[in-house]
N, CA, C and O of each residue as an XYZ file, in Angstrom:
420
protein
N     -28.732    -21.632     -0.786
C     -27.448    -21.666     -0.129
C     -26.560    -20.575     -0.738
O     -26.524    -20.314     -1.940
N     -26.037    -20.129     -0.038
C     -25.145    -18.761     -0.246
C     -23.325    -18.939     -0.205
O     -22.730    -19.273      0.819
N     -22.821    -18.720     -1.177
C     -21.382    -18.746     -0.737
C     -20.110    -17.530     -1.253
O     -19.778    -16.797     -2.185
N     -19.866    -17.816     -0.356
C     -18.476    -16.528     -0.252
C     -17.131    -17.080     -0.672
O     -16.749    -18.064     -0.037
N     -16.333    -16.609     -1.651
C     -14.856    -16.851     -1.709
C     -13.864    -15.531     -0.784
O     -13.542    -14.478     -1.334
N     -13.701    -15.683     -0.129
C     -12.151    -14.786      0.651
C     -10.874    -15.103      0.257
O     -10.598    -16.283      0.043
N     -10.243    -14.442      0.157
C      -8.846    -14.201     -0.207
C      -8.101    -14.291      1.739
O      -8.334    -13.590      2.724
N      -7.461    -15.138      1.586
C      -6.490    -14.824      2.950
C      -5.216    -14.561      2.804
O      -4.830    -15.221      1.839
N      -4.155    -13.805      3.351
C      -3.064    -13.267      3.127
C      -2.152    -12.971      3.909
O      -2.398    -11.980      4.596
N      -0.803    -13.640      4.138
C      -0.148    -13.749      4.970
C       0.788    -12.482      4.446
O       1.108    -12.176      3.297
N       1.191    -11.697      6.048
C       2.050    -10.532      5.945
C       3.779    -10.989      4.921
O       4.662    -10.300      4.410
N       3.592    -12.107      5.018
C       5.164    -12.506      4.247
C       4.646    -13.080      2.808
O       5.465    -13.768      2.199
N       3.626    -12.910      2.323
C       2.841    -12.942      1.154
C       2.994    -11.822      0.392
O       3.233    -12.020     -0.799
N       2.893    -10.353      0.891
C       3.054     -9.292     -0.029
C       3.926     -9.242     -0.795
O       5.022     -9.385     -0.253
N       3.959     -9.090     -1.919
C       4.619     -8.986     -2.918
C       5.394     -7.722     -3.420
O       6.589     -7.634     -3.704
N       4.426     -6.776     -3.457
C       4.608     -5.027     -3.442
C       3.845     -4.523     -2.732
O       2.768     -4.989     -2.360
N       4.472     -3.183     -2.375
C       3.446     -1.965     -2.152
C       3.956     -1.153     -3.415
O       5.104     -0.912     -3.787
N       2.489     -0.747     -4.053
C       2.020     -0.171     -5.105
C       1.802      1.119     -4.942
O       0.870      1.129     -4.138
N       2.088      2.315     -5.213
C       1.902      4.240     -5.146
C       1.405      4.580     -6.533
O       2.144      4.917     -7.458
N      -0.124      4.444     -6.611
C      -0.395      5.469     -7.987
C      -0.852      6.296     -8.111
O      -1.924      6.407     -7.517
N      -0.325      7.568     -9.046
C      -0.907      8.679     -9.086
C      -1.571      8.913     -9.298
O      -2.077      8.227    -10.185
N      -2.519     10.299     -8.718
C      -4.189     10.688     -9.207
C      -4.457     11.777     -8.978
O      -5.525     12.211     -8.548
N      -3.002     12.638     -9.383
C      -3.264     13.679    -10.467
C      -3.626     13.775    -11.447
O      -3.580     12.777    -12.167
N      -4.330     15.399    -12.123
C      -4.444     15.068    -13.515
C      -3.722     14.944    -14.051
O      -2.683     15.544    -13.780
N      -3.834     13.544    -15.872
C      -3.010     13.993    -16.430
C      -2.392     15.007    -17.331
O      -3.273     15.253    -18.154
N      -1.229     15.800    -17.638
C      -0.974     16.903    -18.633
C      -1.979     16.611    -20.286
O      -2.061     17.437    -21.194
N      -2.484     15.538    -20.272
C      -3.133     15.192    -21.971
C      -4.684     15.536    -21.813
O      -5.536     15.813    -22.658
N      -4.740     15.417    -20.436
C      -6.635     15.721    -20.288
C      -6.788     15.693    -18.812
O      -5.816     15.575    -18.066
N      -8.095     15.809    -18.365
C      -8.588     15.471    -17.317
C      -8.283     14.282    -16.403
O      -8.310     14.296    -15.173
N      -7.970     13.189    -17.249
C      -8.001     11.874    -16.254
C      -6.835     11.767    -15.574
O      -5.834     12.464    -15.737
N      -6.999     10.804    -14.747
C      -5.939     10.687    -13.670
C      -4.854      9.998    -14.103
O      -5.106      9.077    -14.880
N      -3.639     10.196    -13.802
C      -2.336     10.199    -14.789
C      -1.970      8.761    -14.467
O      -1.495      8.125    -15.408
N      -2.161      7.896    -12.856
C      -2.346      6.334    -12.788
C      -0.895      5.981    -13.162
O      -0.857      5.004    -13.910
N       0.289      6.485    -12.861
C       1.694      5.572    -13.001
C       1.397      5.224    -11.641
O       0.449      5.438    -10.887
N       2.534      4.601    -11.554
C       3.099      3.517    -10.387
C       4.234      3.319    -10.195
O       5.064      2.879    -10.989
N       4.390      3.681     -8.937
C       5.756      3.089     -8.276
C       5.408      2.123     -7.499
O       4.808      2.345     -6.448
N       5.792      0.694     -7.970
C       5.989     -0.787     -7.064
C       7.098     -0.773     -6.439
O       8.152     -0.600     -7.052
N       7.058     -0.948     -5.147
C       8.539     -1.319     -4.263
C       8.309     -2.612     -3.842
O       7.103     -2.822     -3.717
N       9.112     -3.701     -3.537
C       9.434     -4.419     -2.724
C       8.797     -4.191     -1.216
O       8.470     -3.011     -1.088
N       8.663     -4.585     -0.629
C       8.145     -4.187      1.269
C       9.455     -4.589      1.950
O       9.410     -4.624      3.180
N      10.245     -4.800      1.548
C      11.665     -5.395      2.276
C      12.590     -3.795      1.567
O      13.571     -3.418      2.208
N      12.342     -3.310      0.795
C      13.274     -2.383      0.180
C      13.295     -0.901     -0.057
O      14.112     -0.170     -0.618
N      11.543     -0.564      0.856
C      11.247      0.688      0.747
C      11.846      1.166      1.968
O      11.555      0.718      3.077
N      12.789      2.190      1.728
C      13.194      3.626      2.734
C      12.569      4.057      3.265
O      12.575      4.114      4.495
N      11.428      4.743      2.175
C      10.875      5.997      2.811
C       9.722      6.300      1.481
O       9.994      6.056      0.305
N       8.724      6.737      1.840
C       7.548      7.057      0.542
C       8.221      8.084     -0.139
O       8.843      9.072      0.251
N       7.847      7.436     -1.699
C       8.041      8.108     -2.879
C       7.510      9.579     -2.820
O       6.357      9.853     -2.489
N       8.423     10.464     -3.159
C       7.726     12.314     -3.083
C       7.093     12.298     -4.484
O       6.315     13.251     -4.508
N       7.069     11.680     -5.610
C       6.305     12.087     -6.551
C       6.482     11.013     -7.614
O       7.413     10.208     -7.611
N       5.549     11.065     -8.491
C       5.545      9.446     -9.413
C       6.681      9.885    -10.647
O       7.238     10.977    -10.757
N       6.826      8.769    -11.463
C       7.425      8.590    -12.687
C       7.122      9.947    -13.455
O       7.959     10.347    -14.265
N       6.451     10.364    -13.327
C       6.020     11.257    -14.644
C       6.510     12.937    -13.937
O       6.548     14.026    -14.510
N       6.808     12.608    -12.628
C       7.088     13.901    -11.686
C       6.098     14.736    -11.147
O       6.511     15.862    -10.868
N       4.844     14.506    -10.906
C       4.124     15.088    -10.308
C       4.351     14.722     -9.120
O       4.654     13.543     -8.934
N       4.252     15.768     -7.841
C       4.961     16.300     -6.255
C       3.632     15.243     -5.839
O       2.534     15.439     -6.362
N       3.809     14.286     -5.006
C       2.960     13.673     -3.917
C       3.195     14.507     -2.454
O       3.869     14.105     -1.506
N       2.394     15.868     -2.553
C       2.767     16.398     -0.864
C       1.897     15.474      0.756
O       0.753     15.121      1.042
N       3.077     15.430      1.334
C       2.826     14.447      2.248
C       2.444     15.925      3.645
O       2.231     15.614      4.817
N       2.437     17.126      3.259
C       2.357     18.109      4.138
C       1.112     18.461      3.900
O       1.110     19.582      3.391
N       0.078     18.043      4.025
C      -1.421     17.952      4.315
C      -2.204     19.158      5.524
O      -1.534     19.741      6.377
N      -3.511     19.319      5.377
C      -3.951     20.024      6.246
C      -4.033     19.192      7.728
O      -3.721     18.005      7.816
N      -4.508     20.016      8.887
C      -4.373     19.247      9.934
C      -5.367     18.064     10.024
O      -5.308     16.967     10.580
N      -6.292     18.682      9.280
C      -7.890     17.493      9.637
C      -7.409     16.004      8.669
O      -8.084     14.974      8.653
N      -6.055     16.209      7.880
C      -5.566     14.925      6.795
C      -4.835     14.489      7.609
O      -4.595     13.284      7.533
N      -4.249     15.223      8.611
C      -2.447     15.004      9.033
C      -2.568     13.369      9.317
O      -2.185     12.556      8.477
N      -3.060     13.034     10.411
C      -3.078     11.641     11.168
C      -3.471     10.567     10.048
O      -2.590      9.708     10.069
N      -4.463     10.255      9.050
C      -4.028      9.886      7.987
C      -2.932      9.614      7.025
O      -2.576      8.492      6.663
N      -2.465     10.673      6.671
C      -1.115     11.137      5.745
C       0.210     10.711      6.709
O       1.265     10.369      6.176
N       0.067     10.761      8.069
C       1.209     10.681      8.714
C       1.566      8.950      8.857
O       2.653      8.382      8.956
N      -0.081      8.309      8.814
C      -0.021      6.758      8.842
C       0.445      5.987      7.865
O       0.853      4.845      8.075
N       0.427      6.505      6.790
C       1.230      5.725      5.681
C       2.394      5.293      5.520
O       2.757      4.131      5.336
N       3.219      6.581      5.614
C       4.553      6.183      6.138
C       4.990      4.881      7.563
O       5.966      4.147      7.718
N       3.905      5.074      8.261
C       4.478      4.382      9.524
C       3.546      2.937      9.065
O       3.845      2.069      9.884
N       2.748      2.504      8.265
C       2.165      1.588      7.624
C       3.592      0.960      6.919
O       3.992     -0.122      7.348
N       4.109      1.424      6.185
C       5.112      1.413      5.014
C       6.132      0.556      5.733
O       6.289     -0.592      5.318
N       6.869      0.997      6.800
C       7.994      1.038      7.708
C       7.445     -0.475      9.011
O       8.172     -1.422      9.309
N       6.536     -0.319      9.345
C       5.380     -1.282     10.257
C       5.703     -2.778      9.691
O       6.203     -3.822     10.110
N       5.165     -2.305      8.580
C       5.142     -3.932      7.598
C       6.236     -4.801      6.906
O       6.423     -5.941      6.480
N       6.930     -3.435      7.061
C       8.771     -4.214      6.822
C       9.008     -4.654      8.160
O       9.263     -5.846      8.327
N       8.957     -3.748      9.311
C       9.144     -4.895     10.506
C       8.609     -5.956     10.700
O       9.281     -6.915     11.078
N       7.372     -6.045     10.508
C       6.473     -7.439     10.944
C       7.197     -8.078     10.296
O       7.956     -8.770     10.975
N       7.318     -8.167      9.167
C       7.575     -9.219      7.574
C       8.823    -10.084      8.122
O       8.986    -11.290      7.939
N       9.870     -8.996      9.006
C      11.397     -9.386      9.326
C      10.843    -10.079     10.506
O      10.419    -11.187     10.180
N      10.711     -9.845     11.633
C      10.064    -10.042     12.568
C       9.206    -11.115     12.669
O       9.111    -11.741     13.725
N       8.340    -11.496     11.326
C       7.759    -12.616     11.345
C       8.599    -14.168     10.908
O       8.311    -15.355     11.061
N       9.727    -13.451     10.316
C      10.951    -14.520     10.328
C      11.965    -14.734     10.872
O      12.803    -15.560     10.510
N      12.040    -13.843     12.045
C      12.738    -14.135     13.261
C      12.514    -14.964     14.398
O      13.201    -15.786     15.004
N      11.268    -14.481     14.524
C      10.924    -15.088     15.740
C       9.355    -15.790     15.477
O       8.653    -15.751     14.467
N       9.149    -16.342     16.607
C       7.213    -17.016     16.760
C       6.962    -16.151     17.944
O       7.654    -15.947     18.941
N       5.792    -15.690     17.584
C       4.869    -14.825     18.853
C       3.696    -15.700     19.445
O       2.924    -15.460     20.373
N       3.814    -16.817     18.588
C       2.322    -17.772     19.213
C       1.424    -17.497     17.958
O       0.875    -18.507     17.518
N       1.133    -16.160     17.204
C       0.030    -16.274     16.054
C       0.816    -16.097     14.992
O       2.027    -16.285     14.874
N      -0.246    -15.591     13.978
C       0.206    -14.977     12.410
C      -0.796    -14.494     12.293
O      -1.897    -14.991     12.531
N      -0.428    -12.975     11.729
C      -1.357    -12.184     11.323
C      -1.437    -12.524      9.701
O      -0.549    -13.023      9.008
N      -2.921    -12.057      9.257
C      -3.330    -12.466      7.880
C      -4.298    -11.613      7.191
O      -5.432    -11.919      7.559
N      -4.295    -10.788      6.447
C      -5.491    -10.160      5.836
C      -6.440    -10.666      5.393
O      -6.258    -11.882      5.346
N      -7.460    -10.360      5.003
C      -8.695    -10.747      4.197
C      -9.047    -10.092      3.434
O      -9.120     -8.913      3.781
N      -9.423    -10.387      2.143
C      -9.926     -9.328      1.009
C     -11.212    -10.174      0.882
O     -11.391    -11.183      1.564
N     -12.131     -9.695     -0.058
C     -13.220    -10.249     -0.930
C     -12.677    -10.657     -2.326
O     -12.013     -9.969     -3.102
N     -13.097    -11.896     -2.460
C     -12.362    -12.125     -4.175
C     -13.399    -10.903     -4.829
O     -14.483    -10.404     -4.528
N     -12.229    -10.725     -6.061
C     -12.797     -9.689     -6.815
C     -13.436    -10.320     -7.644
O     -13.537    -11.465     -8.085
N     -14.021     -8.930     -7.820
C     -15.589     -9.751     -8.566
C     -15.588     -9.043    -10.442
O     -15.153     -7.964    -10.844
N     -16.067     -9.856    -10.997
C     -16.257     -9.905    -12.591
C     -15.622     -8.495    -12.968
O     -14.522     -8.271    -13.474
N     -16.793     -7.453    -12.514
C     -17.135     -6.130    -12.968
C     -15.354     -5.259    -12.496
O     -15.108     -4.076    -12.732
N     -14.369     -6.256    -11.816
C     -13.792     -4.887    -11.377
C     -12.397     -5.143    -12.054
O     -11.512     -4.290    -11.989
């Protein structure tokens, strides 16, 4: 017998959206990994560059653009739903699914 744990996750569940960097860092090679946590009720607009000031360019090549351009509208999306999901009833609720994480990660 086989079993699965899932994580389910309601859009008024998020807690943060998380931005970490992965530039190098100035001390070596590895990736420099700060973070900017926002609220999902309190983000404006995506962060141009982390704590430490390295530039996050959001002006990408064309074959990135539609990617790079979705984040922002991801960002902005999920503050509406979130409001939106406490305004009104549409009949459902949307919910994510993850895989519980496992030992190794």
């Amino acid at each position: 017998m086989t079993f699965e744990r899932k994580l389910l996750v309601g859009l008024e569940e998020i807690r943060a959206i998380v931005f970490e960097c992965i530039k190098p860092s100035e001390t070596g090679g590895c990736e420099c990994k700060s973070r900017i946590v926002l609220r999902p009720e309190n983000v404006g607009s995506v962060p141009k560059e982390c704590p430490r000031g390295h530039a996050w360019d959001w002006n990408v090549p064309v074959e990135n653009a539609a990617f790079i351009s979705a984040l922002p509208q991801f960002v902005d999306s999920l503050k509406k739903l979130r409001q939106a999901g406490r305004e009104q009833q549409a009949g459902f609720r949307i919910f994510l699914e993850f895989d519980e994480p496992s030992e190794a990660e």
